[in-house]
KEKE-3310 file (N, C-alpha, C; in steps of 0.2 Angstrom, whole numbers, plus 5000, padded with zeros to 4 digits):
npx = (4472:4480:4492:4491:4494:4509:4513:4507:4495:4479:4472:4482:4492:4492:4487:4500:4508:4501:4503:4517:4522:4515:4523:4535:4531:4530:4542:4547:4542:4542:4557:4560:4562:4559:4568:4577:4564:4553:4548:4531:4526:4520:4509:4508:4503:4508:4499:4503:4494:4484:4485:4470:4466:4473:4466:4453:4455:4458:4444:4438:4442:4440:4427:4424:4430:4425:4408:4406:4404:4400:4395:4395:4407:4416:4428:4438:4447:4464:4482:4501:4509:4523:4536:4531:4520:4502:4489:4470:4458:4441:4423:4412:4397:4391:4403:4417:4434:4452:4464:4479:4490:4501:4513:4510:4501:4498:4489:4489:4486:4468:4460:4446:4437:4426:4408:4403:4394:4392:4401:4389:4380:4363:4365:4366:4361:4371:4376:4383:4378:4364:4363)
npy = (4799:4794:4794:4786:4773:4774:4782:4775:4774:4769:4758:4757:4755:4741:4733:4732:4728:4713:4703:4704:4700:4689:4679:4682:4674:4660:4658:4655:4645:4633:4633:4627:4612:4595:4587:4572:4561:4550:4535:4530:4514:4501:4486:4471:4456:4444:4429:4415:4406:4390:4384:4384:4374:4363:4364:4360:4349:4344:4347:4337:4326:4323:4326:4313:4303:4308:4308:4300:4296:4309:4317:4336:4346:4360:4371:4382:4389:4392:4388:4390:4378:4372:4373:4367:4361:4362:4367:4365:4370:4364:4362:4348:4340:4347:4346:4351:4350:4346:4346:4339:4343:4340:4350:4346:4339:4328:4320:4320:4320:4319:4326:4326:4341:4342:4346:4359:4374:4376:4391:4406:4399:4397:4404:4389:4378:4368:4352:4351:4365:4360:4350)
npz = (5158:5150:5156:5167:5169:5168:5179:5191:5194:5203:5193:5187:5191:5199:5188:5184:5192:5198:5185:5187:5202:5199:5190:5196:5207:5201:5195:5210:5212:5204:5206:5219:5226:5233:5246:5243:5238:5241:5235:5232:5239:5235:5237:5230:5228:5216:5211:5206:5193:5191:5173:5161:5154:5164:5176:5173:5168:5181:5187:5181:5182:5197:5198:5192:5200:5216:5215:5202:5185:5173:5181:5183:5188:5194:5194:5206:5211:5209:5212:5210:5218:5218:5208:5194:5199:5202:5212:5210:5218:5218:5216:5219:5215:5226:5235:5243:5233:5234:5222:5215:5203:5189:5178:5167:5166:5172:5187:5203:5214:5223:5236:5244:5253:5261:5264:5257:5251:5234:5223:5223:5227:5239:5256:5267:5261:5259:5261:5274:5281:5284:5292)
capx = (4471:4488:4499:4489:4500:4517:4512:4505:4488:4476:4471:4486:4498:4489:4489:4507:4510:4500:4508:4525:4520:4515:4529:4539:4529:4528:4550:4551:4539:4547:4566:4557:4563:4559:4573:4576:4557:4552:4543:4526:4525:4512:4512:4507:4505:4506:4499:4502:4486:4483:4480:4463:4466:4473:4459:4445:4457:4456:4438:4433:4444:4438:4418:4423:4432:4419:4403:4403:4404:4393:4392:4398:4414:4417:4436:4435:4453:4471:4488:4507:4512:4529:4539:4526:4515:4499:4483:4466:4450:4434:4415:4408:4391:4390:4407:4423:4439:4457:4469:4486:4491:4507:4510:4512:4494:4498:4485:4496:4481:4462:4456:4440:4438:4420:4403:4404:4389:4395:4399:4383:4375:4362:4367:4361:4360:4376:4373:4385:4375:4359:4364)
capy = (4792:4790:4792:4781:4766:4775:4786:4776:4776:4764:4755:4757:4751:4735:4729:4730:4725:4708:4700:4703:4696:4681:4678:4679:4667:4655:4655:4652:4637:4632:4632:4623:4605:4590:4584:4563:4561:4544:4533:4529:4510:4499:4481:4469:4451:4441:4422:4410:4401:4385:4385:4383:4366:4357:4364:4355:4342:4342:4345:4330:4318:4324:4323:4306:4298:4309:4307:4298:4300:4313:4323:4343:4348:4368:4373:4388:4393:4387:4390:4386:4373:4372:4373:4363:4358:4366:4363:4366:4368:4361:4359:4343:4338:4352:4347:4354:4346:4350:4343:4343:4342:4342:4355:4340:4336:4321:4321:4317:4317:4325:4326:4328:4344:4340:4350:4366:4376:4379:4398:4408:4394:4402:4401:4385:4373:4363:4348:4351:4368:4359:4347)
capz = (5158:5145:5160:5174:5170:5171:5186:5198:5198:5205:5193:5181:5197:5199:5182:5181:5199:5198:5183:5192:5206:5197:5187:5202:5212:5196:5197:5213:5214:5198:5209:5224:5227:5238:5247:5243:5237:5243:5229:5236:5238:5234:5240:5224:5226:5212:5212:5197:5194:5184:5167:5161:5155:5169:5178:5169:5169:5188:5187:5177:5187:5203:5195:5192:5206:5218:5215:5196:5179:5171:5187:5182:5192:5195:5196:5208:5210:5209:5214:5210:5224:5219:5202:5189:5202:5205:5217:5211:5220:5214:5220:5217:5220:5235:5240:5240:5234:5228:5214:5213:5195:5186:5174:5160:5166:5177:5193:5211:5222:5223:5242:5246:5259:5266:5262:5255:5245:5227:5222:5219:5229:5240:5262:5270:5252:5256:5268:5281:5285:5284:5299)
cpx = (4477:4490:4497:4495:4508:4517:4511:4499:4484:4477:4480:4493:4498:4489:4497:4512:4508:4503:4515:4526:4518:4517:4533:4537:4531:4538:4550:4547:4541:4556:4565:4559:4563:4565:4572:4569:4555:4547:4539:4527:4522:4515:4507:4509:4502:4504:4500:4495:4488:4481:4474:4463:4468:4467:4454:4449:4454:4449:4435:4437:4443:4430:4420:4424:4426:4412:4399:4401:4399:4391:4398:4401:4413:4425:4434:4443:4460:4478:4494:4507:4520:4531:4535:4522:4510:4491:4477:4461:4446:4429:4414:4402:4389:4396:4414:4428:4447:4460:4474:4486:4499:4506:4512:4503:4492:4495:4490:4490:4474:4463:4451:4440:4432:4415:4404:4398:4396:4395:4394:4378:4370:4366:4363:4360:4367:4375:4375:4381:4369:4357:4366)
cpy = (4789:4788:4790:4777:4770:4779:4784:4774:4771:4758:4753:4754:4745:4730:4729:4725:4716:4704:4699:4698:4688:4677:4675:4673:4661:4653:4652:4646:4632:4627:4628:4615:4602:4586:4575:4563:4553:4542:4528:4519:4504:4490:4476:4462:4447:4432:4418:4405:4396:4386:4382:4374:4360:4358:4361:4350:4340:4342:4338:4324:4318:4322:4314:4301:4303:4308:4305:4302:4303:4318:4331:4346:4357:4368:4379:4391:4389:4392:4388:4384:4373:4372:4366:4358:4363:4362:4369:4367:4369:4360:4353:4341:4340:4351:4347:4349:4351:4343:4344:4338:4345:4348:4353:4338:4331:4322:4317:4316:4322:4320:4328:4335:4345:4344:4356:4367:4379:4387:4399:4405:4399:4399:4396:4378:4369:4359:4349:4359:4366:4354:4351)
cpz = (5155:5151:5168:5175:5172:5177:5192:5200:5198:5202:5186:5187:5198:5192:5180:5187:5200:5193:5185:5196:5205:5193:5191:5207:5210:5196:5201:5215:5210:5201:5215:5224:5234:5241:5246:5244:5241:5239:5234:5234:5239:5237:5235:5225:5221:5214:5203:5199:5188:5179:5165:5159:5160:5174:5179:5169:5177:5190:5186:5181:5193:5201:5196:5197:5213:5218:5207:5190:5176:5176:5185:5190:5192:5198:5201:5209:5209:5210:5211:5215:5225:5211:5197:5191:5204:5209:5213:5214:5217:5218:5214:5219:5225:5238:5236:5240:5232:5224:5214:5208:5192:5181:5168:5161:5171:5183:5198:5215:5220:5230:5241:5254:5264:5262:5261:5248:5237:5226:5219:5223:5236:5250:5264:5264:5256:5264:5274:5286:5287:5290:5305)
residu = (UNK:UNK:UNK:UNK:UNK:UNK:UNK:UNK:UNK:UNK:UNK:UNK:UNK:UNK:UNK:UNK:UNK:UNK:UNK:UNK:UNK:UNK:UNK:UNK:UNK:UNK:UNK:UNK:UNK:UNK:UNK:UNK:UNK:UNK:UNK:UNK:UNK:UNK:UNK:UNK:UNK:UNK:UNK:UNK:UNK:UNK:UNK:UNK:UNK:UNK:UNK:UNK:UNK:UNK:UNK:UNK:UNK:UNK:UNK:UNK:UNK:UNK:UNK:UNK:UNK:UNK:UNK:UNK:UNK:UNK:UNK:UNK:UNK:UNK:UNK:UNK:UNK:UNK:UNK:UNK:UNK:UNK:UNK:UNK:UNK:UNK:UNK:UNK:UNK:UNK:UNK:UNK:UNK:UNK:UNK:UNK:UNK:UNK:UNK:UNK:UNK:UNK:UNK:UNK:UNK:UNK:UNK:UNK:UNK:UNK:UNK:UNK:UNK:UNK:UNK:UNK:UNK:UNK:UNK:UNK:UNK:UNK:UNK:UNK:UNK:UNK:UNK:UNK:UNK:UNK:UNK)
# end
């Protein structure tokens, strides 16, 4: 049984045989390269949004000049337009508007965009599906 390993023998072959074996595999997967890899690439757009306060600014001036003071406005999203202009949209009273707004605060214009339910609101609630 001493001289299995240096002889030869089944099991004393095999144990010396596999380690080798997986030594060598382990280099040459080790020395293996990818030709010119190509970095996977993702497609990432960014948007600038308004900040929270001209937002609520553009909210509460849209409330106002829409459907009167004390009525609760909802920002829902907003964009840059151009270099320190940005447009917010807003629900008022079940209907949608936007805002553009400086980015000093100054209001350029709200439109009105017609009937539209509030986010959350359930299907069928805002006038124009209800006609």
């Amino acid at each position: 049984m001493r001289h299995t390993f240096l002889t030869g023998g089944a099991n004393g072959v095999s144990r010396f045989l596999f380690p080798s074996v997986m030594i060598g595999v382990s280099l040459l997967a080790g020395c293996a390269s990818i030709e010119n890899p190509q970095p996977t690439v993702g497609i990432k757009q960014v948007v600038e949004t308004a900040p929270a306060d001209l937002q609520l600014t553009c909210a509460s001036e849209a409330a106002t000049q829409l459907a009167g003071a004390g009525t609760t406005a909802l920002p829902s999203s907003s964009r840059l337009l151009k270099p320190g202009v940005y447009q917010v949209d807003v629900f008022v009273a079940g209907s949608a508007a936007s805002c553009d707004i400086t980015s000093e605060g100054v209001i350029l214009a709200i439109t009105p965009k017609g009937a539209a339910p509030a986010p959350g609101a359930p299907p069928g609630s805002s006038p124009a599906e209800q006609s």
